[in-house]
N, C-alpha and C positions, 0 to 999 in steps of 0.2 A: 504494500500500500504506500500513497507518496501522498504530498500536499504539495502546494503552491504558495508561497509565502512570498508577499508582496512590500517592499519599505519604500514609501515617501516621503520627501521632505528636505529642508535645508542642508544640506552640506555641512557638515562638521568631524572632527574625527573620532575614529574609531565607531563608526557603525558598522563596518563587517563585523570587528571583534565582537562589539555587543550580540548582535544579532546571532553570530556566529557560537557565542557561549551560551547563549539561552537556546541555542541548540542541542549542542551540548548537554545542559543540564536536564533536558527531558527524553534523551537519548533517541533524538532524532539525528539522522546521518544525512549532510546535504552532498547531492549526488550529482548535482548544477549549480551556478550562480551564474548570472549576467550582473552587470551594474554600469552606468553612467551617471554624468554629471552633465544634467541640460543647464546650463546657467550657473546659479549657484543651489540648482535642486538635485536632489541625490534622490537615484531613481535605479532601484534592484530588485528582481526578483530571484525565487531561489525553488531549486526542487529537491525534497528533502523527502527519506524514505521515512518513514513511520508505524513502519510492520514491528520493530523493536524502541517502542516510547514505553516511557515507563509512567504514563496517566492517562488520562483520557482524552483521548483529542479535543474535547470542547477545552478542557483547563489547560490545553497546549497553548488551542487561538487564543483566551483568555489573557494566560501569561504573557503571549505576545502585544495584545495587544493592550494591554499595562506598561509593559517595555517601552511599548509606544508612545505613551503621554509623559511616561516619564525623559524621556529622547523630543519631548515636539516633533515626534515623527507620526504617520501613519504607517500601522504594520498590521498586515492583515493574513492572515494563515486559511489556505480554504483546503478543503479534503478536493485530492484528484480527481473522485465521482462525480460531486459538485460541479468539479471547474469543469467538465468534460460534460456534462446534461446542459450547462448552461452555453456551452459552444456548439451545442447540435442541434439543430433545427432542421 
C-alpha cells in the first residue's frame, strides 16, 4: 500500500528533513520524492509505502498535517486508492 503526501508553502529550511522524519517516525518508507521551488514556494510531493506504518493511516495524515501548521506549511497525506478513484473518471 503507498500514499501520496503533498507539502506547500514558503521556502525555508529543512522541510525535506522535517517531513522526511515524520516519516520516519510512523515507519513509513518514501519510495519517490519530486520537489521544486516556484518563486519563493516550496512545492513536493512524495510517495511513500505504508504496508509497514506503525498507526493508522488516518493518525498518519493527522500527524502530518499538525507538522503542517506547525511549519506554515500545507501537508496533506492521501491513501493511493483515494488519489487513484479520484483521477478516474
Amino acid at each position: 500500500m503507498r500514499a501520496v503526501i503533498s507539502v506547500i508553502g514558503k521556502d525555508t529550511v529543512g522541510i525535506l528533513a522535517k517531513v522526511s522524519e515524520k516519516c520516519a517516525s510512523v515507519n513509513a518508507n518514501i519510495v519517490d520524492v519530486t520537489q521544486t521551488i516556484l518563486q519563493d514556494m516550496f512545492v513536493m510531493i512524495m510517495m511513500v509505502d505504508i504496508s509497514a506504518i506503525n498507526c493508522e493511516f488516518a493518525e498518519m495524515a493527522t500527524a502530518f498535517e499538525q507538522l503542517g501548521g506547525e511549519m506554515g506549511l500545507s501537508i496533506h497525506a492521501m491513501h493511493e486508492d483515494i488519489f487513484n478513484s479520484m483521477h478516474r473518471i
